[in-house]
PDB file of N, H, CA, C and O in Angstrom:
ATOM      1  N   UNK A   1      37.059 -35.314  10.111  1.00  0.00           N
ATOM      2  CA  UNK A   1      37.232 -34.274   9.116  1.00  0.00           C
ATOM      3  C   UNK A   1      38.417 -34.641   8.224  1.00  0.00           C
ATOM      4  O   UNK A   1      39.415 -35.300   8.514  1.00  0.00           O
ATOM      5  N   UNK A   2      38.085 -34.076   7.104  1.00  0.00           N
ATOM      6  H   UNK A   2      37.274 -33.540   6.868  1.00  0.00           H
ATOM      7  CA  UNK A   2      38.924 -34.812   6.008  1.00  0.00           C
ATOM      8  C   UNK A   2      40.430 -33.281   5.698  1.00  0.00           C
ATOM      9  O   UNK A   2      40.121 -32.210   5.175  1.00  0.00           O
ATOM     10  N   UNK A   3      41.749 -33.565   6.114  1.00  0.00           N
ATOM     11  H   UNK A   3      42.001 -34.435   6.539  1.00  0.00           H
ATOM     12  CA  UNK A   3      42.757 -32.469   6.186  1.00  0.00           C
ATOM     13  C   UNK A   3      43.426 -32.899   5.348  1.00  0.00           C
ATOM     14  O   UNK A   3      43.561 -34.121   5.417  1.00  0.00           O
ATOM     15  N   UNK A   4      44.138 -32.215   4.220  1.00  0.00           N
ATOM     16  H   UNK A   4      44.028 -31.223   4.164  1.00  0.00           H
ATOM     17  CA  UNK A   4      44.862 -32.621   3.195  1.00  0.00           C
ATOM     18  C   UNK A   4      46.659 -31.889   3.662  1.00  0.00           C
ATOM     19  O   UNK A   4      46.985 -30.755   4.012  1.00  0.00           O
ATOM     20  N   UNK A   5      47.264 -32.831   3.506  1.00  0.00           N
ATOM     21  H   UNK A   5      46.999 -33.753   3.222  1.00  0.00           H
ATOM     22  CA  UNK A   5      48.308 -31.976   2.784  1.00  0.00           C
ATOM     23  C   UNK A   5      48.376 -31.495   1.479  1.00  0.00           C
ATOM     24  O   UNK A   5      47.690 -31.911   0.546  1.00  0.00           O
ATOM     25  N   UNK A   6      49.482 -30.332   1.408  1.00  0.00           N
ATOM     26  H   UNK A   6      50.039 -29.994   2.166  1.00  0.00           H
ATOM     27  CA  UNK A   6      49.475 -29.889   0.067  1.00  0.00           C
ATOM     28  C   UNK A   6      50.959 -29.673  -0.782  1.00  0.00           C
ATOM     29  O   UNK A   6      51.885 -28.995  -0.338  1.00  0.00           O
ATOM     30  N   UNK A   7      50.977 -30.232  -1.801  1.00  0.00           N
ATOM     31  H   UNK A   7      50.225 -30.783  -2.162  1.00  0.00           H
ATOM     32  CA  UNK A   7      52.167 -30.656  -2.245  1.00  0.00           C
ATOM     33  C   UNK A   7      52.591 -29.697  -3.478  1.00  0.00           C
ATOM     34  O   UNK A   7      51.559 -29.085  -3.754  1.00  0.00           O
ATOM     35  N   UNK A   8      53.389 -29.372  -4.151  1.00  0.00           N
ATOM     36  H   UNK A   8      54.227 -29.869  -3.927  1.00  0.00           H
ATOM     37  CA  UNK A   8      53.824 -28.409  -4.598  1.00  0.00           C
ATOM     38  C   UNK A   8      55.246 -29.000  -5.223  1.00  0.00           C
ATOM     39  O   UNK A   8      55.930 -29.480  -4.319  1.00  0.00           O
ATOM     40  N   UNK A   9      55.926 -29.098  -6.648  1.00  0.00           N
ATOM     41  H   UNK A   9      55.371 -28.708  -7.382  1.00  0.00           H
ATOM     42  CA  UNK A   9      57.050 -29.790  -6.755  1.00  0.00           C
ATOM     43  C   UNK A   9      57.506 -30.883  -5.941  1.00  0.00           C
ATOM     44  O   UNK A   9      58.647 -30.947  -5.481  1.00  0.00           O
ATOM     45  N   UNK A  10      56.450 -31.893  -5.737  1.00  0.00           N
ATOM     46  H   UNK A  10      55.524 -31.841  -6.111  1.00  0.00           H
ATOM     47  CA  UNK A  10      57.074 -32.631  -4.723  1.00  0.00           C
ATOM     48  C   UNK A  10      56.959 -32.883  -3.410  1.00  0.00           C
ATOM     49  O   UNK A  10      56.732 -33.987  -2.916  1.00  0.00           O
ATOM     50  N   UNK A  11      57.163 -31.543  -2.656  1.00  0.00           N
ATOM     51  H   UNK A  11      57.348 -30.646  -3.057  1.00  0.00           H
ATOM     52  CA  UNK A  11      57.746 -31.129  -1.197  1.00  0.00           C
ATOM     53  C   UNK A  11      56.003 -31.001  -0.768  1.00  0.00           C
ATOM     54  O   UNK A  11      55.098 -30.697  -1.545  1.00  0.00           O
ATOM     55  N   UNK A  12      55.906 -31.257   0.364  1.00  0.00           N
ATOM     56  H   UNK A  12      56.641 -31.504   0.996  1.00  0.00           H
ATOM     57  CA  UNK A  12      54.476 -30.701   1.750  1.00  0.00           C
ATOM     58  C   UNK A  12      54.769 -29.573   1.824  1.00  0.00           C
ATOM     59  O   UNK A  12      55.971 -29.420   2.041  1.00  0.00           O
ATOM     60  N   UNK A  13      53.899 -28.198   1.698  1.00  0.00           N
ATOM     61  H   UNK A  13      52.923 -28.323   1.522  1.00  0.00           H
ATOM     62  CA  UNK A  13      54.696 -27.075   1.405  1.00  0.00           C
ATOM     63  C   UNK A  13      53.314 -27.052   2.353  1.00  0.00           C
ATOM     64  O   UNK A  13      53.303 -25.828   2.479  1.00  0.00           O
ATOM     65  N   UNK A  14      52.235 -27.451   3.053  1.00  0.00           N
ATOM     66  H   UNK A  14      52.244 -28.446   2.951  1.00  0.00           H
ATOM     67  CA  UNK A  14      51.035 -26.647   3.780  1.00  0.00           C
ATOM     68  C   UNK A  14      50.334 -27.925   4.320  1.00  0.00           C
ATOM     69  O   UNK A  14      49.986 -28.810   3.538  1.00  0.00           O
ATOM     70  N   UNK A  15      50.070 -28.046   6.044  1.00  0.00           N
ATOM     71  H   UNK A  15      50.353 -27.328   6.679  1.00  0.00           H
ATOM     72  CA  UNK A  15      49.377 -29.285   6.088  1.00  0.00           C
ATOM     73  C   UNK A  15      48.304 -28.973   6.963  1.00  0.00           C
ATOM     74  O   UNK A  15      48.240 -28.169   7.893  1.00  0.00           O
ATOM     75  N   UNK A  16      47.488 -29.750   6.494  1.00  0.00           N
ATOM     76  H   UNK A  16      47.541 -30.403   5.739  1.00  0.00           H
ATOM     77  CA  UNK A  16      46.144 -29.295   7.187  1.00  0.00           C
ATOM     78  C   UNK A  16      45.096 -28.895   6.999  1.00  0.00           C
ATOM     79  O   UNK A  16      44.181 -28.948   7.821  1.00  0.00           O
ATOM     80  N   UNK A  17      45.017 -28.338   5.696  1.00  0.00           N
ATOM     81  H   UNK A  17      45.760 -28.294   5.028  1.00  0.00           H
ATOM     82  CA  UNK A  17      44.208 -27.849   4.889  1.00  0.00           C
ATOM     83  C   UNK A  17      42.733 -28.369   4.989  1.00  0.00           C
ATOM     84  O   UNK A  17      42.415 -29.552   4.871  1.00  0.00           O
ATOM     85  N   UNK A  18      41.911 -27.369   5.213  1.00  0.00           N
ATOM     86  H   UNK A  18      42.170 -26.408   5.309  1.00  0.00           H
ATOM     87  CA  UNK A  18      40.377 -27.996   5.062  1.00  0.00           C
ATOM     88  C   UNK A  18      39.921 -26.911   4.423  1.00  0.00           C
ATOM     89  O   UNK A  18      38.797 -26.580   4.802  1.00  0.00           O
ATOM     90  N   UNK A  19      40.559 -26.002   3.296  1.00  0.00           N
ATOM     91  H   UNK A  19      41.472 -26.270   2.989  1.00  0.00           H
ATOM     92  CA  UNK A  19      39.696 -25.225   2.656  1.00  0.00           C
ATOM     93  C   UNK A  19      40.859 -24.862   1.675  1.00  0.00           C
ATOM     94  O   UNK A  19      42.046 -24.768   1.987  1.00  0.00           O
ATOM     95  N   UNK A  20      40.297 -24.669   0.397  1.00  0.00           N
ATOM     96  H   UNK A  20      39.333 -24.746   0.143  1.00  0.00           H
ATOM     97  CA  UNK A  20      41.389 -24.372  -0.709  1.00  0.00           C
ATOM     98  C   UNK A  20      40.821 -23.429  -1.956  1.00  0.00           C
ATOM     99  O   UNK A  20      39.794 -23.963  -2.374  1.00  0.00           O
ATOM    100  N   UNK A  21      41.052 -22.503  -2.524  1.00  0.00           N
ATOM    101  H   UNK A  21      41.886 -22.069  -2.184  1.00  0.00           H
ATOM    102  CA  UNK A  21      40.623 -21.544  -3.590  1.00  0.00           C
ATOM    103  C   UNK A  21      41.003 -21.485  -4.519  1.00  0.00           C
ATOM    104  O   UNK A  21      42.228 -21.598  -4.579  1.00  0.00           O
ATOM    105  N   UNK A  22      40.597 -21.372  -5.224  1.00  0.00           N
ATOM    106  H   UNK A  22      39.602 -21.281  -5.175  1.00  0.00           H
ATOM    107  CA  UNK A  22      41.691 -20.803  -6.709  1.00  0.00           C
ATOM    108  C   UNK A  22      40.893 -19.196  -7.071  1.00  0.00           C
ATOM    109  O   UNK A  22      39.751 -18.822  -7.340  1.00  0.00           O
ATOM    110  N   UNK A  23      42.262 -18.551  -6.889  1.00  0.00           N
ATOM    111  H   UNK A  23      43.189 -18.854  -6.670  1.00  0.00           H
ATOM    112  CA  UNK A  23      41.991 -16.957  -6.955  1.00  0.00           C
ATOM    113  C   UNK A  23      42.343 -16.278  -8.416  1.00  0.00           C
ATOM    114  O   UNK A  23      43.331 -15.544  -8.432  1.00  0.00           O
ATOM    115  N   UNK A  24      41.892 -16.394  -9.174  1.00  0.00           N
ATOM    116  H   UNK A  24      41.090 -16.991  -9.161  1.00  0.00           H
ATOM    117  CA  UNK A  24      43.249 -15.887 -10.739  1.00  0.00           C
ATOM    118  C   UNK A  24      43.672 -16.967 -10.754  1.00  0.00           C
ATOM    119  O   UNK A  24      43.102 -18.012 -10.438  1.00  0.00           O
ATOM    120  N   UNK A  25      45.058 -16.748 -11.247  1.00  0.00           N
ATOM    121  H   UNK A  25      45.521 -15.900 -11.504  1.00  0.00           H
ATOM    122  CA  UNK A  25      46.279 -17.705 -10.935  1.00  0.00           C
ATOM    123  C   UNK A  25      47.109 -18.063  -9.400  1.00  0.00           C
ATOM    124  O   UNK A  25      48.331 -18.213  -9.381  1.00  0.00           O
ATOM    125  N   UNK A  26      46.425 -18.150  -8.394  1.00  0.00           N
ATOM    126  H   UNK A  26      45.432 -18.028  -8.408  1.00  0.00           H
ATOM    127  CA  UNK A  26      46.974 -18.251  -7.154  1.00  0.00           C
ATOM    128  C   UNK A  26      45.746 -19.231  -7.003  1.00  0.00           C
ATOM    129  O   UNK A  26      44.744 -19.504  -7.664  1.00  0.00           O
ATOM    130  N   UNK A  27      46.501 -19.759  -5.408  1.00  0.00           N
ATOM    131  H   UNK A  27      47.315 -19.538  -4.870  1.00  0.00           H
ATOM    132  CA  UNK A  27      45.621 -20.834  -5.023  1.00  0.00           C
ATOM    133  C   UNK A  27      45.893 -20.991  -3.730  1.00  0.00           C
ATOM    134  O   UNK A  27      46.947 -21.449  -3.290  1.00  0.00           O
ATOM    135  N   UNK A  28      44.515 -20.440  -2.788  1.00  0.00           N
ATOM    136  H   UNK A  28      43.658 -20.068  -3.146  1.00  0.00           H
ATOM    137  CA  UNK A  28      44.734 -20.125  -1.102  1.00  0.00           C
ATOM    138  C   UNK A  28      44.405 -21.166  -0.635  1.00  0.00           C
ATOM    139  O   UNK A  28      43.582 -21.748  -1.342  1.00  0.00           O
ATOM    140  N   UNK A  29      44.705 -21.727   0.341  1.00  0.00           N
ATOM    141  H   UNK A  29      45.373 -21.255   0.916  1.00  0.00           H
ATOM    142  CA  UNK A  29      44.618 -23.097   1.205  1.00  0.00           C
ATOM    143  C   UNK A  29      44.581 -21.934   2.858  1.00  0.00           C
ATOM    144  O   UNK A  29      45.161 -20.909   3.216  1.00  0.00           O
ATOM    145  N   UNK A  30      43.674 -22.751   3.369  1.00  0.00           N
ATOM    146  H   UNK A  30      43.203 -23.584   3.079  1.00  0.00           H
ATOM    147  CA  UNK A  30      43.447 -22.995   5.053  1.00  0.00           C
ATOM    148  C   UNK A  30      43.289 -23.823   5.579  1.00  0.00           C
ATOM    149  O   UNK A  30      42.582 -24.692   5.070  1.00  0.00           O
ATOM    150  N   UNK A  31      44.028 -24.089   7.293  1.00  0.00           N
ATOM    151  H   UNK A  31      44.602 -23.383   7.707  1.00  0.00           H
ATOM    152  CA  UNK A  31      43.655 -25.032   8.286  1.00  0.00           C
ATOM    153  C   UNK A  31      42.327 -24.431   8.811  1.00  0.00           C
ATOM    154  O   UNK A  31      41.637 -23.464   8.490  1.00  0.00           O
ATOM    155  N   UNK A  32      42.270 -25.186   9.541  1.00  0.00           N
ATOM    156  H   UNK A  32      42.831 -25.972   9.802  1.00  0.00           H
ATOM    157  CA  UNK A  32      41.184 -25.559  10.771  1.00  0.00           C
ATOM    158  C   UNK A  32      41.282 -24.411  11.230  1.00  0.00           C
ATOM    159  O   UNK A  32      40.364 -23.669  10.880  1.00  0.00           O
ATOM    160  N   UNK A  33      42.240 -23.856  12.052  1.00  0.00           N
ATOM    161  H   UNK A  33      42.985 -24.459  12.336  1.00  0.00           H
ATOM    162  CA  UNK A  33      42.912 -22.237  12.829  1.00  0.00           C
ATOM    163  C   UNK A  33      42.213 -21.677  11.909  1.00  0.00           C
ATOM    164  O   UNK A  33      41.025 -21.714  12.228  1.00  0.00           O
ATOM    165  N   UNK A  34      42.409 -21.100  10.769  1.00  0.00           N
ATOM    166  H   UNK A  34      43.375 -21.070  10.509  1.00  0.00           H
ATOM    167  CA  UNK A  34      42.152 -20.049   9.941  1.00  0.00           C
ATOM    168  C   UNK A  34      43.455 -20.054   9.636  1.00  0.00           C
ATOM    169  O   UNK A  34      43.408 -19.850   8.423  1.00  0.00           O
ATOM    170  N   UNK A  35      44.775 -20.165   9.965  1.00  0.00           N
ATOM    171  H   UNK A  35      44.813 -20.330  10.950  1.00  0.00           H
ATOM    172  CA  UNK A  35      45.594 -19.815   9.455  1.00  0.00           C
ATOM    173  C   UNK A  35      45.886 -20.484   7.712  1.00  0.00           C
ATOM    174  O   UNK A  35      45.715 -21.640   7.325  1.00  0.00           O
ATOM    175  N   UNK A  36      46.463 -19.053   6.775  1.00  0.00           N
ATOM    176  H   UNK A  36      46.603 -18.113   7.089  1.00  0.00           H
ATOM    177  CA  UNK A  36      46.294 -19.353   5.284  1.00  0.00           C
ATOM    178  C   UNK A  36      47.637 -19.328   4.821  1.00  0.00           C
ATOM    179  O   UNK A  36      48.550 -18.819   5.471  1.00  0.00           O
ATOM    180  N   UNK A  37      47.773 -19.856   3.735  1.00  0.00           N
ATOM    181  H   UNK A  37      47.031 -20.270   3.207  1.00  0.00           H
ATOM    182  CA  UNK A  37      48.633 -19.354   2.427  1.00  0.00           C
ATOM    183  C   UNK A  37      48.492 -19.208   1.390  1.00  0.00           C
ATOM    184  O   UNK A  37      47.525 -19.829   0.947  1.00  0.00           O
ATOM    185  N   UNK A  38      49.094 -18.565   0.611  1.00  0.00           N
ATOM    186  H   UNK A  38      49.879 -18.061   0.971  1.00  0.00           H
ATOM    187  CA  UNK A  38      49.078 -18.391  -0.940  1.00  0.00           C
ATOM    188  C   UNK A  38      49.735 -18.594  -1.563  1.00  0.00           C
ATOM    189  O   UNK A  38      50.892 -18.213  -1.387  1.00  0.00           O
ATOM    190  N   UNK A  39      49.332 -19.370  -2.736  1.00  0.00           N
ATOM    191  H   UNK A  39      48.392 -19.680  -2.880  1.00  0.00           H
ATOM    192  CA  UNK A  39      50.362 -19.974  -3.416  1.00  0.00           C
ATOM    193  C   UNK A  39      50.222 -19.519  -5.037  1.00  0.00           C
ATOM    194  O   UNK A  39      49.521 -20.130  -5.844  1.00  0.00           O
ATOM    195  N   UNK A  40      50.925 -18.478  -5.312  1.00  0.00           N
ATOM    196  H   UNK A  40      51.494 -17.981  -4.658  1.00  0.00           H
ATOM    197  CA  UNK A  40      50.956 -17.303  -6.463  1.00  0.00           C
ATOM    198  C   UNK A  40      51.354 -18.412  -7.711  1.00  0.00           C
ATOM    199  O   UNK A  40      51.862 -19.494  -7.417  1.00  0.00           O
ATOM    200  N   UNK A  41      51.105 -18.077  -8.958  1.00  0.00           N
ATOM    201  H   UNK A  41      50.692 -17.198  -9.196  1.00  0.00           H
ATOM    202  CA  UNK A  41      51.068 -18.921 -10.030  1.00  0.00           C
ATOM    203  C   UNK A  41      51.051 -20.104 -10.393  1.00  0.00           C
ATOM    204  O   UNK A  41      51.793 -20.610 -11.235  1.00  0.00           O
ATOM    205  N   UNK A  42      50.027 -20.733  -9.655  1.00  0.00           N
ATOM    206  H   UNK A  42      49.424 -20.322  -8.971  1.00  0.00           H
ATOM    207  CA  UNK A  42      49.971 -22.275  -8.828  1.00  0.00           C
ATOM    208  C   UNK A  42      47.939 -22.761  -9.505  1.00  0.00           C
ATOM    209  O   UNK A  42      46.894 -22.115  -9.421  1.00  0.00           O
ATOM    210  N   UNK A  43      48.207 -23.942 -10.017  1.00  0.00           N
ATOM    211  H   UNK A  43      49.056 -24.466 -10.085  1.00  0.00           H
ATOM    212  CA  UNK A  43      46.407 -24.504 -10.257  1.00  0.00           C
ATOM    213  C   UNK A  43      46.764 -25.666  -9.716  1.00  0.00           C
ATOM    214  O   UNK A  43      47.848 -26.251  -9.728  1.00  0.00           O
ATOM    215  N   UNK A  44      45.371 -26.035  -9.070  1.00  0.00           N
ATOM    216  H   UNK A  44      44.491 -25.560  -9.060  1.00  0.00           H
ATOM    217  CA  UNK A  44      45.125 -27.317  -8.442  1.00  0.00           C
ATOM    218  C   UNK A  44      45.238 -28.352  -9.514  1.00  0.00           C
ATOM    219  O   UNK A  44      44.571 -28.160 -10.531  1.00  0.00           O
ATOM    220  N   UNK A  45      46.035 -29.494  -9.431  1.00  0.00           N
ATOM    221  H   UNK A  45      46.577 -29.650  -8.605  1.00  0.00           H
ATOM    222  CA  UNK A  45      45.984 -30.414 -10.264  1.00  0.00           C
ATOM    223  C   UNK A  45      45.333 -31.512  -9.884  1.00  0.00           C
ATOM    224  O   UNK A  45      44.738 -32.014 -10.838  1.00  0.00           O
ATOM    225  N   UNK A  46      45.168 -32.232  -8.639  1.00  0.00           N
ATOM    226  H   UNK A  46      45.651 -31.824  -7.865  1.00  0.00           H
ATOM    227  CA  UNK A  46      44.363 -33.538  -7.762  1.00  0.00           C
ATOM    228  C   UNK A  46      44.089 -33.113  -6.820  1.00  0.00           C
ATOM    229  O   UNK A  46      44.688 -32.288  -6.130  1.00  0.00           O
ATOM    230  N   UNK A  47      42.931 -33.735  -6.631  1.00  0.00           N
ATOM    231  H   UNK A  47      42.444 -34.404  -7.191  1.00  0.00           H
ATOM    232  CA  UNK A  47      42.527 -33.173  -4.797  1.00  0.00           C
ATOM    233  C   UNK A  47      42.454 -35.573  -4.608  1.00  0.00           C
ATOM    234  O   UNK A  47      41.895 -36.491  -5.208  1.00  0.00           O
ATOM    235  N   UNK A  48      43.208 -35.453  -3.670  1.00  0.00           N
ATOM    236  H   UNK A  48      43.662 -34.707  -3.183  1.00  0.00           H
ATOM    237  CA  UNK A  48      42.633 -37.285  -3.905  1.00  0.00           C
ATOM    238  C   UNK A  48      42.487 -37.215  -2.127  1.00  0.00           C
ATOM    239  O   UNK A  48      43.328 -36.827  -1.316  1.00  0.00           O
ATOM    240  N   UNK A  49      40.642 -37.919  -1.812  1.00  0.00           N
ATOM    241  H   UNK A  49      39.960 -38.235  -2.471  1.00  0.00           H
ATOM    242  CA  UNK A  49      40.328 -37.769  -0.752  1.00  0.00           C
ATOM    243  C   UNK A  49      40.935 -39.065  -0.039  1.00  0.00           C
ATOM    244  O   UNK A  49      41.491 -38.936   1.051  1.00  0.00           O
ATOM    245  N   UNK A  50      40.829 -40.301  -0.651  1.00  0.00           N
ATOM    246  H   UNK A  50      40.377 -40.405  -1.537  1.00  0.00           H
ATOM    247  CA  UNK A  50      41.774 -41.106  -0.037  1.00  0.00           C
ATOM    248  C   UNK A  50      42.885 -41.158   0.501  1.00  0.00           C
ATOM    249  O   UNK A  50      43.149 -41.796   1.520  1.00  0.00           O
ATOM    250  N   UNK A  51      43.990 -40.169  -0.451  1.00  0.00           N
ATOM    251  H   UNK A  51      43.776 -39.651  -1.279  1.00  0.00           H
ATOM    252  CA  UNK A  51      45.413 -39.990   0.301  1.00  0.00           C
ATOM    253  C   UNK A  51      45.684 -39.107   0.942  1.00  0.00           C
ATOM    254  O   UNK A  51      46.694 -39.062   1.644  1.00  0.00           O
ATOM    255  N   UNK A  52      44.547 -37.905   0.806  1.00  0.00           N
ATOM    256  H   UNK A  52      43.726 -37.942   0.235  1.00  0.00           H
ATOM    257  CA  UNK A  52      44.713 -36.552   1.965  1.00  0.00           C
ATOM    258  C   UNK A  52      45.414 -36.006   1.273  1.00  0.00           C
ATOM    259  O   UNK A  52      45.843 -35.249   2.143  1.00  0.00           O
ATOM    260  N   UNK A  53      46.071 -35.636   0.186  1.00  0.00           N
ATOM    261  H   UNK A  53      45.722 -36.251  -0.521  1.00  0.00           H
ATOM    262  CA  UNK A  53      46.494 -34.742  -0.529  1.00  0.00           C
ATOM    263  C   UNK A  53      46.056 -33.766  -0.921  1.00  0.00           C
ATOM    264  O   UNK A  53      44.895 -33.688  -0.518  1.00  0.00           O
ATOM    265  N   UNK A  54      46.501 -32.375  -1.891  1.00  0.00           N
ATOM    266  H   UNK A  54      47.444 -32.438  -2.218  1.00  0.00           H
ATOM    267  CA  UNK A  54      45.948 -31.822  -2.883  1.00  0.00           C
ATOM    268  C   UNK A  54      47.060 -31.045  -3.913  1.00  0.00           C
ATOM    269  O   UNK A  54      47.141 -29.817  -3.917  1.00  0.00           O
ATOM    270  N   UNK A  55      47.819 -31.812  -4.695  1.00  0.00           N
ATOM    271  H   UNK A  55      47.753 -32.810  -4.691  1.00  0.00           H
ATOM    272  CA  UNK A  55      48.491 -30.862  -5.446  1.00  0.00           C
ATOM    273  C   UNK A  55      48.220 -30.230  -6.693  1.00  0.00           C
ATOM    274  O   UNK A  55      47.434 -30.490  -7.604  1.00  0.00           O
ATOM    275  N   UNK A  56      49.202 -29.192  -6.478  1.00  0.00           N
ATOM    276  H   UNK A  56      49.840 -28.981  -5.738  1.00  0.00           H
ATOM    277  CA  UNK A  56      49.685 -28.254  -6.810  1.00  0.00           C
ATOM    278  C   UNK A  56      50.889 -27.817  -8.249  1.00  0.00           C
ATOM    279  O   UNK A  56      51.991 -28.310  -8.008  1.00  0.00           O
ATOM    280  N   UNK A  57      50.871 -27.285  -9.166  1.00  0.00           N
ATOM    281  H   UNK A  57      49.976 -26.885  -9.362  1.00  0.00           H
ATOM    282  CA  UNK A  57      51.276 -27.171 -10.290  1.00  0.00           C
ATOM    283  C   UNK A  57      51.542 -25.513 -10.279  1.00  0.00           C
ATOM    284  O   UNK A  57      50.972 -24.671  -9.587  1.00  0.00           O
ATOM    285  N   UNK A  58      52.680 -25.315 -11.355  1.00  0.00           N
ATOM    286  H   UNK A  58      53.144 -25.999 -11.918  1.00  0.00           H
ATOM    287  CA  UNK A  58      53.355 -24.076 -11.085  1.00  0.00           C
ATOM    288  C   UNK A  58      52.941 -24.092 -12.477  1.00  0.00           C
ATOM    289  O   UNK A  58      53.235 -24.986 -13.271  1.00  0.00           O
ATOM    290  N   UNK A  59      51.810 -22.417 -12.897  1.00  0.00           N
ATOM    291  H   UNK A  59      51.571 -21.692 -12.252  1.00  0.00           H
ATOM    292  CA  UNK A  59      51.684 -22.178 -14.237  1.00  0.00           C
ATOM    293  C   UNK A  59      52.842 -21.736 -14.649  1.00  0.00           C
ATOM    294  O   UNK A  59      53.540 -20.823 -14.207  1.00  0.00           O
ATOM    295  N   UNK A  60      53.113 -22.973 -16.177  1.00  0.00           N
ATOM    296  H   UNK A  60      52.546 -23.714 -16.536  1.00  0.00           H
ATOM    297  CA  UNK A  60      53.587 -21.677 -17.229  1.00  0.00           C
ATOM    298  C   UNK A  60      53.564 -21.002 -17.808  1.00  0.00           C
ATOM    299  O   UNK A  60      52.794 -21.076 -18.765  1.00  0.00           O
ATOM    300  N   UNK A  61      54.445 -19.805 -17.615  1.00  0.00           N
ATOM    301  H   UNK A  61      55.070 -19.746 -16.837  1.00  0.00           H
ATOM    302  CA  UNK A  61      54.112 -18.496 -18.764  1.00  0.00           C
ATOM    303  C   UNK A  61      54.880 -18.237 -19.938  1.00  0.00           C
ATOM    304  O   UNK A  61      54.577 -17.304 -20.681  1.00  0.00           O
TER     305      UNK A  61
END
């Protein structure tokens, strides 16, 4: 199974991820557990399946 980390300015801010949303302007990520987060004024910028990543970009307003 393919688990991404998720990157955010840089930093691994969520690892594990095998499910990701874009809600509005937020963007929910889940592990395997079910356990989630949300990441409020945030769009997916790369998902790259090779490096297991998926970041993350802070909209501006």
């Amino acid at each position: 199974m393919c688990e991404f980390k998720v990157i955010l300015e840089g930093n691994t801010v969520f690892k594990d991820a095998v499910y990701a949303k874009v809600d509005g302007a937020n963007v929910i990520v889940k592990d395997i557990l079910g356990d989630l987060e949300e990441f409020n004024n945030c769009r997916i910028i790369e998902v790259n399946v090779n490096a297991q990543r998926l970041i993350l970009s802070r909209i501006k307003k």
